[in-house]
BADRENTI-77089 format. One record per residue (C-alpha): x negated, y, z negated; residue number from 1; residue in three letters. Coordinates in steps of 0.25 Angstrom, whole numbers, plus 2048, in hexadecimal, padded with zeros to 3 digits. Layout:
N
   X   Y   Z num residuo
   X   Y   Z NUM     Ala
...
end
This chain:
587
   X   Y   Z num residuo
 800 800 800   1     Unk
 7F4 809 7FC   2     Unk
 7EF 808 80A   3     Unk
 7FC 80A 812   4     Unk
 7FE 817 80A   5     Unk
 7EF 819 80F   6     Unk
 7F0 817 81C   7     Unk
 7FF 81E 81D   8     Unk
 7F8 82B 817   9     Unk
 7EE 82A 822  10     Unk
 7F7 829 82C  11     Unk
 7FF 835 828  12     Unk
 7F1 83C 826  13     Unk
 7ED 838 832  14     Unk
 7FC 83D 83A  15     Unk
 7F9 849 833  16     Unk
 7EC 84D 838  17     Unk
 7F0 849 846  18     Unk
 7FA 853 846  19     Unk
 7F2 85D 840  20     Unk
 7E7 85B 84C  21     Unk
 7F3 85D 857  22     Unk
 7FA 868 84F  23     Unk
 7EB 870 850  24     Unk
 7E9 86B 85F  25     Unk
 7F7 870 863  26     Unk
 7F3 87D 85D  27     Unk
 7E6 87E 865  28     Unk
 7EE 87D 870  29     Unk
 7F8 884 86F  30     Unk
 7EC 890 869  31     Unk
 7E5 88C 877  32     Unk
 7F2 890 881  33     Unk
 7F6 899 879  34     Unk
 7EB 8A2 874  35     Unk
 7E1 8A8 87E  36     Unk
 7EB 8B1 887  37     Unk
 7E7 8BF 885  38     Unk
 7E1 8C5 890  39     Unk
 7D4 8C1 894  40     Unk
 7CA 8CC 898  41     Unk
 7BF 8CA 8A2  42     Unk
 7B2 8D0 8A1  43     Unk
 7AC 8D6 8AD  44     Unk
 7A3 8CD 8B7  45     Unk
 7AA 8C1 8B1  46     Unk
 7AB 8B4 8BB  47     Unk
 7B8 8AB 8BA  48     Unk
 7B4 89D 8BA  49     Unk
 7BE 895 8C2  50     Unk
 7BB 886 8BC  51     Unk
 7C3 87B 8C2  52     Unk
 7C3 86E 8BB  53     Unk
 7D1 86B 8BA  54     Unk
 7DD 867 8C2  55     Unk
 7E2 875 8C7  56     Unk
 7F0 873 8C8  57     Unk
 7FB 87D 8CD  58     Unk
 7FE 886 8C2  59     Unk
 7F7 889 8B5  60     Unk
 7FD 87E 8A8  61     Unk
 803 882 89E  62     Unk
 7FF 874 898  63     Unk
 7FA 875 889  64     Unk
 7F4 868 88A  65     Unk
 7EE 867 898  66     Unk
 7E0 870 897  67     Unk
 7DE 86C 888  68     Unk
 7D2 865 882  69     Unk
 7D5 85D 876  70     Unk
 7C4 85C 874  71     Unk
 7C5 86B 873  72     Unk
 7D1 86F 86F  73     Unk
 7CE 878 87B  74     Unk
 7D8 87D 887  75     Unk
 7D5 882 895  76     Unk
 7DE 887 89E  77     Unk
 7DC 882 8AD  78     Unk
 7E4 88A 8B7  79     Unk
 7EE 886 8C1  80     Unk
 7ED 88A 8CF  81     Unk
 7F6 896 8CC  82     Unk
 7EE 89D 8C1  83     Unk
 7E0 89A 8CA  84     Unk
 7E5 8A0 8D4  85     Unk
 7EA 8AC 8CD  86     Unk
 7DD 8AF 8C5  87     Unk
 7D3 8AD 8D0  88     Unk
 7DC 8B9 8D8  89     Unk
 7DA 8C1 8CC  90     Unk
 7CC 8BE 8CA  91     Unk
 7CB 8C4 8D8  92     Unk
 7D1 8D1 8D2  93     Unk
 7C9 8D1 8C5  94     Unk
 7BE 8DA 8C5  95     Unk
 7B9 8D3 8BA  96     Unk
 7B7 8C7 8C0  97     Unk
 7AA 8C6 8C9  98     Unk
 7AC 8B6 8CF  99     Unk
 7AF 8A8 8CC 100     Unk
 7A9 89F 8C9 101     Unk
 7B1 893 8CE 102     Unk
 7AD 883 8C8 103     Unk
 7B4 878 8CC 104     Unk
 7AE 86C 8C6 105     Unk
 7BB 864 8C6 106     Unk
 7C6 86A 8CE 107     Unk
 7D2 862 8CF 108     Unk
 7DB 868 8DB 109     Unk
 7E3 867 8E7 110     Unk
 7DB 86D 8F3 111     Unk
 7E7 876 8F4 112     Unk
 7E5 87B 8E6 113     Unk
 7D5 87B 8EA 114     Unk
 7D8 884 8F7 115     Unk
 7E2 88E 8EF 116     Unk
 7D6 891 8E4 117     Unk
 7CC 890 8EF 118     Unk
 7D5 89C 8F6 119     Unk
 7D6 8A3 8EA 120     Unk
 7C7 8A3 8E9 121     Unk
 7C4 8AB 8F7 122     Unk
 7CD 8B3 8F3 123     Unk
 7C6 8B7 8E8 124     Unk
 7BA 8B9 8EF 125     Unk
 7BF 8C5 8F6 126     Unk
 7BD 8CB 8EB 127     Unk
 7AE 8CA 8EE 128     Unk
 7AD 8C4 8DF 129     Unk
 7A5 8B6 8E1 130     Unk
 7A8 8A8 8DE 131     Unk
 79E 89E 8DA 132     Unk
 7A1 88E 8DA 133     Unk
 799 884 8D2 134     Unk
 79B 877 8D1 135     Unk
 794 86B 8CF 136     Unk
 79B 863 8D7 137     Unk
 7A6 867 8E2 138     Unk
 7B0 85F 8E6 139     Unk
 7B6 861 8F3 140     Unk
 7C0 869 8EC 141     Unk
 7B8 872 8E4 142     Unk
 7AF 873 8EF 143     Unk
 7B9 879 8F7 144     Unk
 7BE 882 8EC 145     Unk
 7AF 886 8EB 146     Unk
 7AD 88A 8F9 147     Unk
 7B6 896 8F4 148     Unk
 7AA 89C 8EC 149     Unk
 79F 8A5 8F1 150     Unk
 795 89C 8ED 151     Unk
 795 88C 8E9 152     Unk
 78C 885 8DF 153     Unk
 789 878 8DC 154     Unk
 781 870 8D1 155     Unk
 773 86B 8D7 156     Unk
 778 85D 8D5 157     Unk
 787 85F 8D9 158     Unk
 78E 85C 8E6 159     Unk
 799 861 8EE 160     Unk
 7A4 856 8F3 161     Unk
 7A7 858 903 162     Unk
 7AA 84D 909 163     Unk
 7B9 84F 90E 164     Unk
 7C5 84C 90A 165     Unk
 7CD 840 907 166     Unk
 7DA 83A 900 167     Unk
 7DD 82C 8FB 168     Unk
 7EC 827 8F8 169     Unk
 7EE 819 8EF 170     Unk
 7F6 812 8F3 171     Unk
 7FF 807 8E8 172     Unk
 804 7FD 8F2 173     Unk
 7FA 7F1 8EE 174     Unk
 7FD 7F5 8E0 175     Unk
 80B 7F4 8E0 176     Unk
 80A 7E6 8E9 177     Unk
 804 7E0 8DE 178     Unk
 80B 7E5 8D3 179     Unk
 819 7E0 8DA 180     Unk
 81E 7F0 8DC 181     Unk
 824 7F2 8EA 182     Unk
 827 801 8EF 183     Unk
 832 804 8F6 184     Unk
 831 80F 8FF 185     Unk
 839 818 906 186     Unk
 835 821 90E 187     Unk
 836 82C 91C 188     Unk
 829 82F 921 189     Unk
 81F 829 928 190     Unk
 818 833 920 191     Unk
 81C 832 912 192     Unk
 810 82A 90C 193     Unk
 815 82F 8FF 194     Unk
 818 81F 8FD 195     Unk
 80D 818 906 196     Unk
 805 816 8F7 197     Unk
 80D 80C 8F3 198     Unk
 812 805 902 199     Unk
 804 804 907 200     Unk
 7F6 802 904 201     Unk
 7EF 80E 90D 202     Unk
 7F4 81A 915 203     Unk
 7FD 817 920 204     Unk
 7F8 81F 92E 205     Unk
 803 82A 92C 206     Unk
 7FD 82D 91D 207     Unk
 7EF 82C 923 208     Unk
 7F3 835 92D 209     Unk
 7F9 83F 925 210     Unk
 7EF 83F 91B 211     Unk
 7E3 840 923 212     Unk
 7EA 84B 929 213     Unk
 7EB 854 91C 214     Unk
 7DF 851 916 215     Unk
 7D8 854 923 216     Unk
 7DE 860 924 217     Unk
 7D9 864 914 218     Unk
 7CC 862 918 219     Unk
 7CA 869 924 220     Unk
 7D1 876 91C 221     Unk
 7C6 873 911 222     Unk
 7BC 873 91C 223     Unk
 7C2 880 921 224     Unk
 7BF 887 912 225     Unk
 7B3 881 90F 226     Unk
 7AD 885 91D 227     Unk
 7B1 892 91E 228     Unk
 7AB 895 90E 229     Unk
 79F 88D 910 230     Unk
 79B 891 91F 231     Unk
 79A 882 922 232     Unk
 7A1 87B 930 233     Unk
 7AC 874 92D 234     Unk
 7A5 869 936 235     Unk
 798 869 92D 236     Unk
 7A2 866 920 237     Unk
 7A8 85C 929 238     Unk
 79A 857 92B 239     Unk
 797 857 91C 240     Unk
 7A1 850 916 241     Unk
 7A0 844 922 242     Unk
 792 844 91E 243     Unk
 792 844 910 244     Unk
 786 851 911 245     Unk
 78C 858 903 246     Unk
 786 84E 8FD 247     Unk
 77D 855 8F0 248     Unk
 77B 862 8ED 249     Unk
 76F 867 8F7 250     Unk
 777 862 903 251     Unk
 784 86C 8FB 252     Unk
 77B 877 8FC 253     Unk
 773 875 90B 254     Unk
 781 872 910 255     Unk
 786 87F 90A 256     Unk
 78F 879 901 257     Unk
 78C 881 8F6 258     Unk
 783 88F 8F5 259     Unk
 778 888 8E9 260     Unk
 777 87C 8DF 261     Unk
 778 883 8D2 262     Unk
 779 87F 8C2 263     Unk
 784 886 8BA 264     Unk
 77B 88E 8B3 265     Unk
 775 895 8C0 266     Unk
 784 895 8C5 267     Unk
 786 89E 8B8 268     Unk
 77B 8A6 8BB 269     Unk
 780 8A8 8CB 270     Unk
 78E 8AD 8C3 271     Unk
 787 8B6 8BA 272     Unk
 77F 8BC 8C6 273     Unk
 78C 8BC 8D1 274     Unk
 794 8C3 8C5 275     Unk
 788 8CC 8C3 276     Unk
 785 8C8 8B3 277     Unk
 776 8C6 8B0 278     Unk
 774 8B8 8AF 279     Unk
 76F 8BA 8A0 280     Unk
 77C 8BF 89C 281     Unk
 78A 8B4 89A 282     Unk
 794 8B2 8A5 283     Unk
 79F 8B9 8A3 284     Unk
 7A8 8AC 8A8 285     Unk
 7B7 8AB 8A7 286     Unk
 7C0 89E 8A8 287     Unk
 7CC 89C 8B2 288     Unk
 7D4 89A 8A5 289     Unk
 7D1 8A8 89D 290     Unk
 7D2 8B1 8AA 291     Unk
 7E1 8AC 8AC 292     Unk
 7E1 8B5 8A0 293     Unk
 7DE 8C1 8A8 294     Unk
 7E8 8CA 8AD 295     Unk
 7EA 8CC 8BB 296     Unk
 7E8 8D7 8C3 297     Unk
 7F6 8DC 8C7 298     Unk
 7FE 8EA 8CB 299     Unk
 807 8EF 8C3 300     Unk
 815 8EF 8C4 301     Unk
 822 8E6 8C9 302     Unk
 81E 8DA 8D0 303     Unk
 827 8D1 8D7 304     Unk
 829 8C3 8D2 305     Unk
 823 8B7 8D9 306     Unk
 825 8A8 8D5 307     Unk
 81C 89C 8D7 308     Unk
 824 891 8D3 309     Unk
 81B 883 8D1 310     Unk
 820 876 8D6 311     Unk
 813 86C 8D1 312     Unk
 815 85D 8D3 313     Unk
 81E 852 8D7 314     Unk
 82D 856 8DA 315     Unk
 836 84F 8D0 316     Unk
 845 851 8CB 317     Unk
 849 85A 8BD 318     Unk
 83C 85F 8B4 319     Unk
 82E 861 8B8 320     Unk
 822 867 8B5 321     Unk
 815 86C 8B6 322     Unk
 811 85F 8C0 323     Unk
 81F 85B 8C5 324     Unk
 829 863 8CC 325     Unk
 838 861 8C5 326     Unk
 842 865 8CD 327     Unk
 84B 86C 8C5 328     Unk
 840 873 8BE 329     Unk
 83B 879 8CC 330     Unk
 849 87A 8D3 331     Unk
 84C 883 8C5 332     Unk
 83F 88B 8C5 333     Unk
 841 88E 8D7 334     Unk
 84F 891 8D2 335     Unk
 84B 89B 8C6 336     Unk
 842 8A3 8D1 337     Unk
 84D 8A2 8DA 338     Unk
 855 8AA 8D1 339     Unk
 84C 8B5 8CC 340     Unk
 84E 8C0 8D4 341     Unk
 842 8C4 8D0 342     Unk
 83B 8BB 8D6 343     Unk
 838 8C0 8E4 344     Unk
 831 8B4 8E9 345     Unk
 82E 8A4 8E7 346     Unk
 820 89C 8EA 347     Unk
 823 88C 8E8 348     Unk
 814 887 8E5 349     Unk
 817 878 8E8 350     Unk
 80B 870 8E4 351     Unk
 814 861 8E6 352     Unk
 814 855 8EC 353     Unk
 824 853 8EE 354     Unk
 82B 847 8E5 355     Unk
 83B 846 8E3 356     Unk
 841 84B 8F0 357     Unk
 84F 84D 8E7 358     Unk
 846 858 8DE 359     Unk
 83F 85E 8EB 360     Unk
 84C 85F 8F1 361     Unk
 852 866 8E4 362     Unk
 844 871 8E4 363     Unk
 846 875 8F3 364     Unk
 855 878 8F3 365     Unk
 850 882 8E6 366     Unk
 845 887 8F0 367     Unk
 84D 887 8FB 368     Unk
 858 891 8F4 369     Unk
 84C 89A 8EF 370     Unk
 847 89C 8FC 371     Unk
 855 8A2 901 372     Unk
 853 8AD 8F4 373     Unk
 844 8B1 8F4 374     Unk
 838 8AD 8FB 375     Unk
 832 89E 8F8 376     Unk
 823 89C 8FB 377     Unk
 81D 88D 8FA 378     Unk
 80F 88C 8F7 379     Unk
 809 87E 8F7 380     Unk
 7FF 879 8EE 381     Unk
 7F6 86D 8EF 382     Unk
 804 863 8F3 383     Unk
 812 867 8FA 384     Unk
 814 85A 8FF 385     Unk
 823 854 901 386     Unk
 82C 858 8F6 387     Unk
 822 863 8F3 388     Unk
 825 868 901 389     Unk
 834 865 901 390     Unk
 836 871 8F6 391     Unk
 82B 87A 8FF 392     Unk
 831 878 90B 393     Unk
 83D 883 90B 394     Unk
 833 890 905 395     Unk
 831 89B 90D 396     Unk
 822 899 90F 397     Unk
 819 88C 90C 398     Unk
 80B 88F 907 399     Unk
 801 884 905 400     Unk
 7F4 882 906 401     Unk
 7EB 87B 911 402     Unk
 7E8 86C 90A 403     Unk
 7F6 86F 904 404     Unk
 7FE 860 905 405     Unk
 80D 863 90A 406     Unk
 818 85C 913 407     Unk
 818 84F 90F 408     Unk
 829 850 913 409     Unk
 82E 843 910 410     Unk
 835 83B 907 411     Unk
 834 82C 902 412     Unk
 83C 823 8F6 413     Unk
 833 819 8ED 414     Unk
 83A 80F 8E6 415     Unk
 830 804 8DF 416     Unk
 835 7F4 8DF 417     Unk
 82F 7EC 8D3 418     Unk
 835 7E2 8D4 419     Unk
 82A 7D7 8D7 420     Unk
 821 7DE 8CD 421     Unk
 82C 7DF 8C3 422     Unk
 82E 7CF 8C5 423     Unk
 820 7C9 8C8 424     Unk
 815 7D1 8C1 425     Unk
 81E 7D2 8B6 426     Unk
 827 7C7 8B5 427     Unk
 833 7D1 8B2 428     Unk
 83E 7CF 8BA 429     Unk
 84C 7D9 8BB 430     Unk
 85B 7D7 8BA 431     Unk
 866 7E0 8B9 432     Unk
 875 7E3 8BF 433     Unk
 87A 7EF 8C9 434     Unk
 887 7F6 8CA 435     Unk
 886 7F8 8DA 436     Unk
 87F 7F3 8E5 437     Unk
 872 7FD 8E3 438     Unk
 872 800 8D5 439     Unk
 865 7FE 8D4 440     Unk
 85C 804 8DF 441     Unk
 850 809 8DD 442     Unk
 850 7FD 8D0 443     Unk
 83E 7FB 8D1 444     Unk
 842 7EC 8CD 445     Unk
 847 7E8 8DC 446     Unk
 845 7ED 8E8 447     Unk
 850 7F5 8F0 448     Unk
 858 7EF 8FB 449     Unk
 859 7F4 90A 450     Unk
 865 7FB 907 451     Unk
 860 803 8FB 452     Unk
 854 806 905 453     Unk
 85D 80C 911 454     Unk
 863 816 906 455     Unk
 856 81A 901 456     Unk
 84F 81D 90F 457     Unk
 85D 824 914 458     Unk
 85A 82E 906 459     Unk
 84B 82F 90A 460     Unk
 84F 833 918 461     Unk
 85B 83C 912 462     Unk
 850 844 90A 463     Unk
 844 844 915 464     Unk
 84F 84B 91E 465     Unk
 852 856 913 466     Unk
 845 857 912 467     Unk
 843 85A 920 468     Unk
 84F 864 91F 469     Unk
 847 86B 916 470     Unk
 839 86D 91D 471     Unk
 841 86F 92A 472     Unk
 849 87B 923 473     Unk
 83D 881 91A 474     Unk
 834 881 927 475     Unk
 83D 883 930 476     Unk
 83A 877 939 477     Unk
 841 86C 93F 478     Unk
 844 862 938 479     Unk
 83E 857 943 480     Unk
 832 85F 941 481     Unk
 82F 85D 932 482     Unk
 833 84F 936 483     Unk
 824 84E 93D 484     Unk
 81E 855 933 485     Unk
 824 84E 928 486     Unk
 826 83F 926 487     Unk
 81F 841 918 488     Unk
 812 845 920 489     Unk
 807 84E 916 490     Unk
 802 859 91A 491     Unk
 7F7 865 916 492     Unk
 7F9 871 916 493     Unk
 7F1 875 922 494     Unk
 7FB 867 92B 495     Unk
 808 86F 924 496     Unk
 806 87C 928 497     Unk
 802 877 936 498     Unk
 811 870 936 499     Unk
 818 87C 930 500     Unk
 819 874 922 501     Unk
 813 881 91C 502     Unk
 812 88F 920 503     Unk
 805 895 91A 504     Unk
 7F9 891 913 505     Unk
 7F7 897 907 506     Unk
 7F7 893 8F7 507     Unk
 7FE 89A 8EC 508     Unk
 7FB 8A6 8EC 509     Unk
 7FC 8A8 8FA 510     Unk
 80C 8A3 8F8 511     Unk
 80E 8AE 8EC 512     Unk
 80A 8B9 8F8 513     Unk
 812 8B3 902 514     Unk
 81F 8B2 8F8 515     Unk
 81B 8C1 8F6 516     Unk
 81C 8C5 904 517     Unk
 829 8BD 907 518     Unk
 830 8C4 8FA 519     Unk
 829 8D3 900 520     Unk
 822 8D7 8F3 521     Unk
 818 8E1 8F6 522     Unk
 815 8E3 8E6 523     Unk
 80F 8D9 8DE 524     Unk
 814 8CD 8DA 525     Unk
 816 8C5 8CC 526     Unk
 814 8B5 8CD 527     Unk
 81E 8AE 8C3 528     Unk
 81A 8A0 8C4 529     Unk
 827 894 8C0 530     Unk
 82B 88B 8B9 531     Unk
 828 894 8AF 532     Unk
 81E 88D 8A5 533     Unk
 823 888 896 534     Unk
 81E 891 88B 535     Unk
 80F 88A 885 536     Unk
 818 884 87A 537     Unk
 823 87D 882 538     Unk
 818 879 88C 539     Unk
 80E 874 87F 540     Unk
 819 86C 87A 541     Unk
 81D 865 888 542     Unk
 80F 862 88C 543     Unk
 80C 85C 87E 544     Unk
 819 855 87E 545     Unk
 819 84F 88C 546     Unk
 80B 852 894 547     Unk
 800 84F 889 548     Unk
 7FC 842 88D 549     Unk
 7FB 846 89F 550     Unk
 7F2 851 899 551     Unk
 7E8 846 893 552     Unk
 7EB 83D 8A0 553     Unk
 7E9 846 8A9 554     Unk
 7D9 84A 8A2 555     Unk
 7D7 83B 8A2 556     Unk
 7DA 837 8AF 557     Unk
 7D4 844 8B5 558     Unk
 7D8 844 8C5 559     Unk
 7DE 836 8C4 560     Unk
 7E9 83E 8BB 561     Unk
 7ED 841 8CA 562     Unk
 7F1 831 8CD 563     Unk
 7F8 82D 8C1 564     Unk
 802 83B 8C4 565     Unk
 805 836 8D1 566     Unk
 807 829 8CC 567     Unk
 80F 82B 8C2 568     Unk
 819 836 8C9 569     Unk
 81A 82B 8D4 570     Unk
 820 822 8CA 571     Unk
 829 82D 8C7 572     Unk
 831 82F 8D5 573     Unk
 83E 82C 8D6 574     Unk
 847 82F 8E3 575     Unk
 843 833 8F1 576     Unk
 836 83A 8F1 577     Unk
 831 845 8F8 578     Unk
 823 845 8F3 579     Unk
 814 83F 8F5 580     Unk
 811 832 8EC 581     Unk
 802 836 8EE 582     Unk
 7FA 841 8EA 583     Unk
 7EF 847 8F4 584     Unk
 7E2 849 8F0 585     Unk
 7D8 84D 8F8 586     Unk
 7CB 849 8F3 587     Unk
end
């Protein structure tokens, strides 16, 4: 009895202290987002230091627990496209900034996200401040990001990766043969490979075709940038990468892939020198994170209202969030700038790659209604392919950039039969009664009958035609004509605007200016960015309630993170779809 009353003492002890450690951490935390906001002032020849070691996504997080460091007790705030984009334009202004100094020793973006920064960039440099890139190794993204800087270093034992593009698709069908899973597929499209992962063991010759096309036509825009920066043929970088030449750093600097092979401390020395501090004196450096801090440089006075209005993720029905696009949540917020008379002007930033044709459907009727009151821009991030371009389809004007991935207008039905796995690796077999001669289609313990099969491809072809309405109505073409061009076919950006899929090339900030001309203002405008975001407590409780554990996963599994998403919203779809099953990355 004595040690039971022992033992029940340190357990409760023990509760005690744990809760003590999580009620200090929770005020850290909340110390850390909540503290820190006054103004920040910026001494005069001060450097911002663009460091890019984290998935950029497309508007800053509000996420308490995403960017905190449990070893530390420590948070940093990484940006989202938005804020980058916002901050290196007013660096442009700031007298008080001299250059940047960019670093991308783990960048984790879409080439379109890469090319709006990269833009950004030689924007900036009009203002004839400078921009110095240092990396110790370059991928072929952050290369190509760095060909924006006046001058590119590397470490003397670093390398820059150039050797072209490629993309890789797995495919399940092995998998799911042995483990006794058939899918059934139905689908229009000779195109609409969304579902060839699990039919077939390699690309058929329309998604080899298609594919090739795209990701040829990225890397012939790439070439373009990188030749015109770095003064070298596009037939030489050809050459190159066929011939593996970049192969260490000496070949990087005689084939003018970089200006100098540097350490950091002489590339801190170069930035004292470039921002005229002598090189015994600190550099007067200041972080992405604190300059956000920085007031802008703006007129007094009435500005119109513009609203961006995200739509992230895979299209589903009802709520979403900051990686999913719900339905109601994005009908109710196209609806609420709709009816806001002072709002003058809608830009729809559309970074998707489709999913419930329902939901898409229920978001382009809102977009469609909205475009008949106020202009409605479309700007296309990294992917606006299927149900991504059915809600872009009817704006005014489509903006996207050049490796943007878009069409992909088609729709398909997966239902899954699991029957012999349920049965012979499991020994499980299933019974049950039904009302009518149907009752249980789409049950994954049998497989569904020729009949059930006829009404699901007559709903498949139903929708696909809608679908075609739409593109035919938004673009004003002929419906036989999207027909061609759709079949589920992908496209890049550079294919769609050469098929009238698009109208301009452009990211974000070139579809705010746009919205600006079509709504005539001539003063300055105000951005008001929706959803609107929950207040930091509301949002701290949610993230600790529901998204605790994806913060962890996603910092163990690093870039695989990427594969278990998809994986797990494909286990997710329900009716017809009007999406990709696979993600493209372009490595």
């Amino acid at each position: 009895m004595k040690n039971f009353f022992k033992y029940m003492l340190a357990t409760i002890v023990g509760i005690i202290v744990v809760n003590l450690i999580f009620f200090f951490v929770f005020l850290i935390i909340v110390a850390s987002f909540s503290g820190g906001k006054d103004e920040v002032k910026i001494e005069s020849s001060s450097i911002l230091h663009l460091k890019f070691d984290y998935e950029i996504p497309e508007r800053t997080s509000d996420n308490p627990l995403q960017n905190f460091d449990f070893s530390t007790l420590k948070t940093t705030q990484n940006l989202g496209l938005n804020d980058i984009l916002k901050n290196i334009k007013k660096a442009k202004e700031d007298s008080n900034i001299k250059g940047i100094y960019l670093n991308m020793p783990n960048l984790n973006a879409g080439i379109a996200t890469i090319e709006e920064i990269r833009n950004a960039l030689i924007n900036f440099r009009k203002s004839r401040k400078f921009i110095i890139a240092y990396n110790e190794f370059y991928t072929q993204g952050s290369y190509y990001l760095a060909t924006s800087a006046n001058k590119i270093y590397l470490n003397p034992q670093g390398i820059v990766e150039f050797k072209g593009l490629h993309s890789e698709i797995m495919f399940f069908k092995g998998m799911l043969e042995k483990l006794g899973i058939e899918p059934e597929v139905i689908r229009h499209g000779k195109f609409k490979s969304a579902v060839e992962s699990f039919i077939l063991d390699k690309m058929s010759p329309e998604n080899r075709e298609q594919t090739l096309t795209y990701v040829g036509s990225i890397w012939n825009f790439l070439l373009q940038g990188i030749s015109e920066q770095r003064h070298i043929s596009i037939d030489s970088l050809n050459f190159y990468a066929d011939s593996m030449l970049v192969r260490n750093a000496e070949a990087c600097l005689k084939l003018k892939f970089v200006d100098g092979l540097k350490y950091y401390d002489e590339i801190i020395d170069e930035l004292k020198t470039a921002s005229g501090i002598n090189v015994k004196k600190d550099l007067k450096i200041v972080e992405l994170g604190e300059y956000k801090k920085v007031r802008g440089f703006h007129k007094s006075g009435k500005k119109e209202k513009v609203a961006v209005i995200y739509a992230n993720g895979q299209i589903n029905s009802g709520k979403g969030d900051d990686e999913n696009i719900g339905s109601d949540d994005l009908a109710s917020t196209i609806r609420e700038a709709r009816t806001d008379s002072t709002i003058k002007a809608v830009v729809l930033r559309v970074n998707s790659p489709g999913g419930s044709a329902l939901a898409s459907d229920v978001i382009w009727r809102e977009v469609e209604l909205t475009k008949k009151v106020k202009p409605v821009i479309v700007s296309m991030g990294n992917v606006a392919a299927s149900g991504g371009y059915y809600i872009s389809c009817p704006a005014d004007v489509i903006v996207a950039d050049h490796s943007t991935i878009t069409g992909s207008i088609g729709v398909f039905g997966l239902l899954w039969n699991g029957q012999k796995f349920f049965n012979e690796k499991l020994g499980i077999t299933i019974d049950g009664v039904q009302t009518n001669a149907n009752s249980s289609i789409g049950s994954v313990f049998r497989k569904i009958n020729p009949n059930e099969r006829a009404v699901i491809q007559e709903g498949v072809e139903q929708i696909y035609d809608v679908f075609l309405g739409h593109v035919a109505d938004g673009r004003k073409m002929e419906k036989a004509n999207v027909d061609s061009i759709g079949q589920g076919r992908v496209w890049s950006g550079v294919n769609a605007k050469e098929i009238g899929l698009i109208d301009e090339f452009g990211g974000l900030e070139d579809a705010i200016e746009i919205a600006k001309k079509k709504a005539k203002i001539t003063t300055d405008i105000r951005i008001i960015e929706m959803p609107e975001k929950l207040p930091f407590f509301e949002q701290l409780i949610k993230e600790m309630k529901d998204n605790a554990s994806v913060s962890a996963m996603q910092k163990e599994l690093g870039p695989a993170y990427r594969y278990y998403k998809t994986f797990k919203n494909l286990t997710g779809l329900s009716g017809i779809q009007a999406r990709m099953t696979y993600d493209v990355y372009l490595y």
